[in-house]
C-alpha positions in Angstrom: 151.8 -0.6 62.5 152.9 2.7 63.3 152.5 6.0 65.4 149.8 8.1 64.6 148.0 11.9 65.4 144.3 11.0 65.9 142.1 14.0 64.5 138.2 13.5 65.6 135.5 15.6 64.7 132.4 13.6 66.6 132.8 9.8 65.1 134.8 11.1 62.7 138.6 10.3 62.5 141.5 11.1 60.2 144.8 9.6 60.9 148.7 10.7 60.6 151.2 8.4 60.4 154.4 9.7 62.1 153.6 12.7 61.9 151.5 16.1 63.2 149.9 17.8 60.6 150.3 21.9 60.9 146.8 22.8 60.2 146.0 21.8 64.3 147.4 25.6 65.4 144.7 26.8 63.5 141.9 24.5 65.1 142.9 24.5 68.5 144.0 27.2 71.2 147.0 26.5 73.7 144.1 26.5 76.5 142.4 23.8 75.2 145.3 21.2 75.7 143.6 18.4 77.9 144.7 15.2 78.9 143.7 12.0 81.0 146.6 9.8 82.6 146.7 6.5 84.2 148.1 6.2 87.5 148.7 2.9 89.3 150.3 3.0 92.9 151.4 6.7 92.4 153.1 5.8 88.8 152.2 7.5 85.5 151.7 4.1 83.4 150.4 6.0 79.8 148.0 9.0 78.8 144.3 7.7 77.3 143.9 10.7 76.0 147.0 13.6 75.3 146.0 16.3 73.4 143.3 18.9 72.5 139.7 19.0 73.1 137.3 21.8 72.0 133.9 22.4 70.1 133.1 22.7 66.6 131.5 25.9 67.2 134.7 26.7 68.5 136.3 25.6 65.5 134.3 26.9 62.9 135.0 31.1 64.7 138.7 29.6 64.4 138.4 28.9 60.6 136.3 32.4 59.7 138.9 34.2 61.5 142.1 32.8 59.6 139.6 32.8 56.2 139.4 28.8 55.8 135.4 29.3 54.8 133.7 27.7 51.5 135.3 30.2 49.3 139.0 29.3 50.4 137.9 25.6 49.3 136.7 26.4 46.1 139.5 28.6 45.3 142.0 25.2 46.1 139.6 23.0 44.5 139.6 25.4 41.1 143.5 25.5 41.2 143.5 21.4 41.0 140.6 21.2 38.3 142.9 19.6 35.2 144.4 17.1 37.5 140.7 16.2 39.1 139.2 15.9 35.9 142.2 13.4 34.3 141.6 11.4 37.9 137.9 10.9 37.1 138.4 10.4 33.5 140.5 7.4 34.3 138.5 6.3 37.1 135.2 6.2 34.3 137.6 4.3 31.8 138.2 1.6 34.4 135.1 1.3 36.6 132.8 -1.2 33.8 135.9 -3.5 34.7 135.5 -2.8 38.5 132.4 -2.5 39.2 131.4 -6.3 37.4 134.2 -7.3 39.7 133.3 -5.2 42.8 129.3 -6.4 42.5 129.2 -9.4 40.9 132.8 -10.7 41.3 132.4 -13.1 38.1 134.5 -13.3 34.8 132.9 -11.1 31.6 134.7 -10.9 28.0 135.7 -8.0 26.6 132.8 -7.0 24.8 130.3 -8.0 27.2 132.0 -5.0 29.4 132.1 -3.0 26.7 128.4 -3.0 26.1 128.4 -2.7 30.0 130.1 0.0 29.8 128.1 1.7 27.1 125.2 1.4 28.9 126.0 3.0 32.6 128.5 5.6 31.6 127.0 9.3 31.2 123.8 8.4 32.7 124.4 9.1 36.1 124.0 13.4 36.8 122.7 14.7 39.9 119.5 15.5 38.2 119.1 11.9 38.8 119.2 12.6 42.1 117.3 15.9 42.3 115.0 14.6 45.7 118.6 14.7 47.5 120.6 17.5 45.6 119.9 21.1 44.9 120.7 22.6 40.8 123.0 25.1 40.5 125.5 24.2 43.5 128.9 23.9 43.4 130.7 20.2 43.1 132.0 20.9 47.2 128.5 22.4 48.3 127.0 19.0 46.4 129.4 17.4 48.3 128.3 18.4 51.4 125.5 17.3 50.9 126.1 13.8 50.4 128.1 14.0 53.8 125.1 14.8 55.3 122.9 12.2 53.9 126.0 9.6 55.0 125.7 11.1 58.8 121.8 10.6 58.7 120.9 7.0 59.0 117.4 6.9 57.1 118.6 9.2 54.3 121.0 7.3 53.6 118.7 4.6 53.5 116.8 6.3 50.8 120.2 6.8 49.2 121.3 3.7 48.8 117.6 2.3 47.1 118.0 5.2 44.8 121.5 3.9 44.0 119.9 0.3 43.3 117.7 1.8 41.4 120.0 3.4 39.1 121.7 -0.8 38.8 123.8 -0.5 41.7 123.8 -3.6 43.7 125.7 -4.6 47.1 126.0 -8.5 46.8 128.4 -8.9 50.0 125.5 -6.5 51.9 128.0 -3.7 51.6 125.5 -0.9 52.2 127.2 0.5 55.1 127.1 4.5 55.7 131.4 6.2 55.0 130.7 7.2 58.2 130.5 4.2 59.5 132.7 3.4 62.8 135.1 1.0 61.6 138.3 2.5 63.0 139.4 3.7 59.2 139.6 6.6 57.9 136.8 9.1 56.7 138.6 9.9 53.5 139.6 7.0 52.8 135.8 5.6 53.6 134.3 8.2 51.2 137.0 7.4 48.2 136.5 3.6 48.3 132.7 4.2 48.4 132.5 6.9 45.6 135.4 4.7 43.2 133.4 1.7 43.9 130.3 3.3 43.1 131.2 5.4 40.4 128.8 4.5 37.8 126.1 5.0 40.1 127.2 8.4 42.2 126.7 11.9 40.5 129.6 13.1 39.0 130.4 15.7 41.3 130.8 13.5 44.3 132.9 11.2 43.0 135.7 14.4 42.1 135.7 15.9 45.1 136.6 12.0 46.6 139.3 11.8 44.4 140.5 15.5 44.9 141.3 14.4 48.6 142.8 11.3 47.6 144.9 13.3 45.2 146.1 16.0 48.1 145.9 13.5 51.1 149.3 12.7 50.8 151.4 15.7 49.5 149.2 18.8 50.9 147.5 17.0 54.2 147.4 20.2 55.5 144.7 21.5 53.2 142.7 18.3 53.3 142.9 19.2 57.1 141.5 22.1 56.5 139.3 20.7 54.5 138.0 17.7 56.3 136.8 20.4 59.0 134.8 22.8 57.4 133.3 20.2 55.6 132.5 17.8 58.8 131.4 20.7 60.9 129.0 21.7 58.8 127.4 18.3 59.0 127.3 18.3 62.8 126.0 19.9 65.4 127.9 22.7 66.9 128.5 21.3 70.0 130.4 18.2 68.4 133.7 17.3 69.8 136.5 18.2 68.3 139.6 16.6 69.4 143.3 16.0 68.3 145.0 12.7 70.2 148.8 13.0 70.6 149.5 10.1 73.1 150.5 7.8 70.3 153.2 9.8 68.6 154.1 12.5 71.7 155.8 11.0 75.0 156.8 14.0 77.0 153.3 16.0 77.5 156.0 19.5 77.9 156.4 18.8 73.8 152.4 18.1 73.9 152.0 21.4 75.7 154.6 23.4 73.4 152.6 22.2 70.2 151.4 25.8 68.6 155.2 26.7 69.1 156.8 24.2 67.6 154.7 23.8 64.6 154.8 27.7 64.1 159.0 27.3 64.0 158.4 24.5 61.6 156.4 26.6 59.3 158.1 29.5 59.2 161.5 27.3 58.8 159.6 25.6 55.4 158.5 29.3 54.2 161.9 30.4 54.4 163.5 27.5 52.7 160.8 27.5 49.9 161.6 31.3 49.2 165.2 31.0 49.3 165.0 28.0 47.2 161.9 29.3 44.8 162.9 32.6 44.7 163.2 32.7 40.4 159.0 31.5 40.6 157.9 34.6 43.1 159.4 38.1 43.4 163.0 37.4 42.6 162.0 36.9 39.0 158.9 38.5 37.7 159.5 37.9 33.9 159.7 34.4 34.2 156.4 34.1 36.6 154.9 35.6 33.4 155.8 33.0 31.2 154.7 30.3 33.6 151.4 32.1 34.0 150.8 32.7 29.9 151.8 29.5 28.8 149.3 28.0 31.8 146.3 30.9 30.5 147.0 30.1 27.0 146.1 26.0 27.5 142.9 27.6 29.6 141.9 29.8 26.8 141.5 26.8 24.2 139.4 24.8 26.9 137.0 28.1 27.4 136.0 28.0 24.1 135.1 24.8 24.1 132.7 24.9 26.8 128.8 25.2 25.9 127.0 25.8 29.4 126.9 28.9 29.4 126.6 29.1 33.7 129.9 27.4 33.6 132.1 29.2 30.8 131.0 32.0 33.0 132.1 31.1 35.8 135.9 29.4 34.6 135.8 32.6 32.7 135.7 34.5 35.8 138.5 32.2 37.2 140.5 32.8 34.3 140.6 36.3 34.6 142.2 35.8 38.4 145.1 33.8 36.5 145.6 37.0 34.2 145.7 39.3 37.2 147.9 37.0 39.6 150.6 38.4 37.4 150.6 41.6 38.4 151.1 41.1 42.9 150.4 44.7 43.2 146.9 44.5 42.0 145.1 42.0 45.1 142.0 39.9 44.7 139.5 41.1 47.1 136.2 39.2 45.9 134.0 37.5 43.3 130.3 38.1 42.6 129.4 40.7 45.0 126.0 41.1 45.5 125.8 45.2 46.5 122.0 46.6 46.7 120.5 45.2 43.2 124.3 45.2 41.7 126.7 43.0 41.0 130.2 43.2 40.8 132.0 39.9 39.1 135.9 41.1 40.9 137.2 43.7 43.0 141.1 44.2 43.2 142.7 46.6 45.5 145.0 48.9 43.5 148.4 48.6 45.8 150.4 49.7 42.8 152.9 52.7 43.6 153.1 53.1 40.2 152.5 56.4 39.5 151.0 55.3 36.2 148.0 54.1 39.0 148.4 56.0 42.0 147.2 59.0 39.4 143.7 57.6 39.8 143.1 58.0 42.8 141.4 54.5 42.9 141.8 52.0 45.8 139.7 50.3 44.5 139.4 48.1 40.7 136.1 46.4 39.6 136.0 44.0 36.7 133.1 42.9 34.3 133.8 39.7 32.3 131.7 38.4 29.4 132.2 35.6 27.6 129.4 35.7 24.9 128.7 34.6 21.3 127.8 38.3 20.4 129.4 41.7 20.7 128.6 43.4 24.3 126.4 46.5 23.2 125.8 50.0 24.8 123.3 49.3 27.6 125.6 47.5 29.0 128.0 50.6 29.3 125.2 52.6 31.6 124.8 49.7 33.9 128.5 49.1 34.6 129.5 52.9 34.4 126.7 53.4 37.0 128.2 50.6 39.4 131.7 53.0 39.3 129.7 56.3 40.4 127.8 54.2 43.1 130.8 53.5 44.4 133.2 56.6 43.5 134.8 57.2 47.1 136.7 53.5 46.6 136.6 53.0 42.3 137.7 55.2 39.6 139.3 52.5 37.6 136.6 49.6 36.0 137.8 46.8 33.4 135.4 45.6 30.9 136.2 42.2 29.5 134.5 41.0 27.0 135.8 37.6 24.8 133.6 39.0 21.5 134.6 42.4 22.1 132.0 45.8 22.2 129.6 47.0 19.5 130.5 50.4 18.0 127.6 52.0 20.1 129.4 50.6 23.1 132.8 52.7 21.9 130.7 55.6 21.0 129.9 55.9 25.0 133.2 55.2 26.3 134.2 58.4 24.1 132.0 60.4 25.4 132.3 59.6 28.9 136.0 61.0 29.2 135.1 64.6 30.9 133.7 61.8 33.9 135.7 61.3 36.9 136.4 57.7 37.0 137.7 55.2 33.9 136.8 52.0 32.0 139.0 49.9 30.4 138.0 47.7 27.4 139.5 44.4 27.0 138.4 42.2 24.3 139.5 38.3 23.4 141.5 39.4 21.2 143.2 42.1 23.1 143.9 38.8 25.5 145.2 36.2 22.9 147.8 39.0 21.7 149.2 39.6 24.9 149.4 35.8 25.7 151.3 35.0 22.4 153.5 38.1 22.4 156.3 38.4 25.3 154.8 41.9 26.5 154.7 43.0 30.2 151.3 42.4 31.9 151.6 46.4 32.9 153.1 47.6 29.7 150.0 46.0 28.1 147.3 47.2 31.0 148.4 50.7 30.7 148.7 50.7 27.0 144.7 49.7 27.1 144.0 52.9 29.7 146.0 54.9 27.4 143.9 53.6 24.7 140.9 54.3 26.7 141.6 57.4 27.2 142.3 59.4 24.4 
């Protein structure tokens, strides 16, 4: 029992117990409030409906506007990648156990689950699935995907016999869709379906589940978030979207008064957090640095131990964002922008009133990152030099990172390049590893590699 804040998108529903989550400002606009009262013999009795009503084409201008697209989920999803990855781990160690209980509810010994075990575990990819998934997309976009196969009867259908097929079976006829109509939640729907069905779901289902379970209770404002975009690309846009406040809300003034109310609440909590935090953000930069390093330098070891080369690129790429969150002056802008038949792996805007920087003249920074086995070698100069002088009325400054380092031939340009209006900076592994076991300043060491690049 309890009170709740009913959030629907179409037959889907996510509950709050005793409480209204602050991500609704952000979905809905004060002129969408709406409600629907019962009146007998003149008397207000109670509201059916108290709330917000709107359209998920509505919804989704709402969430482009603020910046809550697919890139704003990855970039959460990344910064929760250790914890989702122990979650899963744990969740393969026990699921031989669960799953003979789940499907075939009898007793097995030890090593009977063992060899159980041996058998199912690792064999499940998405390749498995490749008549349902695309290759090369994301664990969230993958994701998505299976949403919309659980929103389309017949798919999943087809789903759930490729799932037998792979050994799954559903002896208490347990075949029912997540989004089934049940009156629970879709989260919670989509986590007992993908931890039940672990052995038997593509990996990268089964982490995003347990990414929402992880967040669900301590950050329900990103799942919010979340839940949404993720929904509303399923649907159609004219899907209902609507937010029911009757059953935690009595006096429909407070309904009304929602967006103000929630905005004083958040601003109260940012407050309090930077008074109380102060030490982790601007009040004291050194030890930000230290946090950051020690964080980068348990990241570096992992890198190295990755062999898909598609994904050391890209956690490579993501580990170079950690390095530059130290410095708040330099501003992530974007990630693998596609610019006539370039590509530019970072942009940073240069808000630095250093003078060190404002010198430039550059508002703009672009970054190349490399992590290969071999040396980066002089072709790879021209092509990166070139993106700079496309682009000269925004970028004078470019960083060149590269794990191996540069070939001599690859120096031998940069010397020659220094009558040029613009600048490249070399960074190498190693150049990396010393400033992360060394307690340097992230700008002391930057501007010691410009100087270096310079002379």
């Amino acid at each position: 029992m309890g009170h709740y804040t009913r959030f629907k998108i179409g037959p889907c529903e996510w509950s709050f117990k005793y409480q209204v989550p602050h991500f609704l400002i952000f979905i809905f606009d004060e002129e969408e409030f709406y409600f629907d009262e019962e009146i007998v013999d003149g008397e207000l009795q109670y509201y059916n409906f108290l709330g917000y009503r709107t359209t998920g084409e509505a919804v989704l201008k709402k969430l482009d506007k603020y910046g809550f697209d697919f890139n704003f989920l990855e970039e959460i999803y990344r910064e929760f990648e250790e914890d989702i990855e122990s979650l899963y781990s744990d969740a393969i160690e026990e699921a031989p156990y669960m799953n003979c209980i789940f499907n075939y509810n009898e007793d097995y010994s030890e090593e009977e689950i063992e060899k159980y075990s041996s058998d199912k575990i690792g064999q499940i990819s998405k390749s498995a699935y490749d008549q349902f998934f695309d290759e090369n997309r994301s664990d969230i976009e993958i994701f998505v995907d299976f949403l919309n196969i659980c929103s389309d009867t017949e798919k999943f259908k087809l789903f759930i016999l490729k799932m037998a097929e792979m050994g799954a079976s559903f002896p208490r006829g347990n075949e029912d869709s997540p989004f089934k109509p049940d009156g629970n939640d879709l989260i919670d729907n989509i986590w007992s379906f993908a931890t039940n069905y672990i052995l038997y779901l593509p990996p990268e289902i089964v982490k995003v589940a347990e990414f929402l379970f992880l967040l669900e209770d301590d950050f329900p404002d990103i799942v919010g978030f979340f839940f949404a975009r993720t929904i509303l690309s399923v649907y159609d846009s004219n899907i209902t979207v609507e937010v029911d406040l009757s059953d935690i809300i009595e006096p429909i003034e407070d309904a009304q008064n929602m967006h103000q109310w929630i905005q004083d609440e958040i601003l109260r909590k940012i407050n309090l957090y930077n008074k109380t935090f102060r030490c982790l953000t601007s009040g004291d930069q050194a030890l930000h640095q230290i946090f950051i390093k020690q964080k980068l330098s348990k990241s570096i070891v992992e890198l190295s131990q990755i062999s898909d080369k598609y994904e050391k690129g890209k956690n490579f790429e993501d580990f170079i964002r950690q390095l530059f969150s130290i410095n708040p002056e330099f501003i992530f802008f974007d990630s693998n922008v596609n610019l006539k038949d370039e590509e530019i792996d970072l942009i940073y805007r240069n808000n630095s009133n250093r003078p060190f920087w404002m010198s430039f003249h550059s508002p703009q920074i672009f970054i190349e990152c490399k992590y290969w086995q071999k040396r980066v070698e002089a072709k790879h100069f021209g092509i990166f030099e070139g993106k700079l002088i496309d682009h000269s009325n925004l970028c004078k400054i470019g960083i060149f990172i590269s794990m191996s380092g540069f070939t001599s031939g690859f120096n031998e340009k940069l010397k020659r390049m220094g009558r040029d209006d613009h600048t490249i900076i070399l960074i190498s592994g190693d150049d990396i590893i010393k400033f992360l076991n060394t307690s340097i300043d992230f700008y002391d060491w930057l501007e010691n590699l410009v100087s270096s690049s310079i002379k």
